[in-house]
N, C-alpha and C positions, 0 to 999 in steps of 0.2 A: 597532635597535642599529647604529650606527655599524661600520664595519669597522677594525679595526686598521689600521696603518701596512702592513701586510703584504698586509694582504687580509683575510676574516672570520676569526675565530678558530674552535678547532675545537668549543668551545662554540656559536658562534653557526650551525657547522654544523649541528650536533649538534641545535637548536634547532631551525632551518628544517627538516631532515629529518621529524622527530618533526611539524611543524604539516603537511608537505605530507604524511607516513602520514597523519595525521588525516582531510585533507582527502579522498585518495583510498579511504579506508574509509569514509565518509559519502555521498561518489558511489555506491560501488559500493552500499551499502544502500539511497539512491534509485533506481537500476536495477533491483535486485530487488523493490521495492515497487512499482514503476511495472508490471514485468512481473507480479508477483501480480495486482494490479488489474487488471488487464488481460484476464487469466484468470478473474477472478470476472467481469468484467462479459461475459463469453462467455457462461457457464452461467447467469445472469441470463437472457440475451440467448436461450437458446436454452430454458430452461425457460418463459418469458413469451412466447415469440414476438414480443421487442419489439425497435423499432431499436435501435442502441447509442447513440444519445442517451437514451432511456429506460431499457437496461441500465445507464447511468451514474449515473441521476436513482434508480433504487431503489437501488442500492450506497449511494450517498448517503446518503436518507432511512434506510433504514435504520440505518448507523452513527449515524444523529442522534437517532433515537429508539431507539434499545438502548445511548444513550452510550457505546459502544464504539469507537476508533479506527479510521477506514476501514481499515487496513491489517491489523488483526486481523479485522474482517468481511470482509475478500476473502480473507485464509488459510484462515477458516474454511471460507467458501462451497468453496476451489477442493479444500481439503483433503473435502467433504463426500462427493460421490460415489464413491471407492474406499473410503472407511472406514466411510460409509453412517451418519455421525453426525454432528449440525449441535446446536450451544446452541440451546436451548427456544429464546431469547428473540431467537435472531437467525433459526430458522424460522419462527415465530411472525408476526414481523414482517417477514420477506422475504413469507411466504403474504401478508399482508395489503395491502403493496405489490405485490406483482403481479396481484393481483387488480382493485389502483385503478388502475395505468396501466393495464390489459387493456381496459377498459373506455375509457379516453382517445382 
């Protein structure tokens, strides 16, 4: 939008504000997602005895075969140990991935 004669209008303020909240509430959720995963791929890392390139590749595999969104499977995982409860199907399939890269 064009700026008025004036300068922007306080609509168009009002406008830019509200896109750059957007924008910095959108960051701040990829920082916190980044830093979950992050966290899942530790306990990955440290339950497997694997490098973190292979904590990374089960976090993965996993989300891909439980169709679950990576960022709800590293919740899950980082939330498991103090609550001492993991989805069937994301235990399930973490066991079975760490047992195939253990072996790699």
């Amino acid at each position: 939008m064009p700026d008025g004669p004036d300068g922007p209008t306080g609509h168009q303020v009002q406008q830019r504000l509200g896109e750059l909240q957007e924008e910095n509430d959108q960051l701040q959720e990829a920082v916190h997602s980044h830093a979950v995963v992050d966290q899942a791929i530790g306990v990955v890392i440290a339950l497997g005895r694997l490098a973190p390139e292979q904590g990374w590749q089960v976090l993965k595999e996993v989300s891909q075969h439980t169709n679950i969104k990576l960022r709800e499977v590293a919740e899950s995982i980082v939330e498991w140990p103090p609550t001492e409860k993991l989805r069937d199907d994301i235990r399930i399939e973490l066991e079975r991935q760490l047992t195939r890269h253990a072996r790699a």
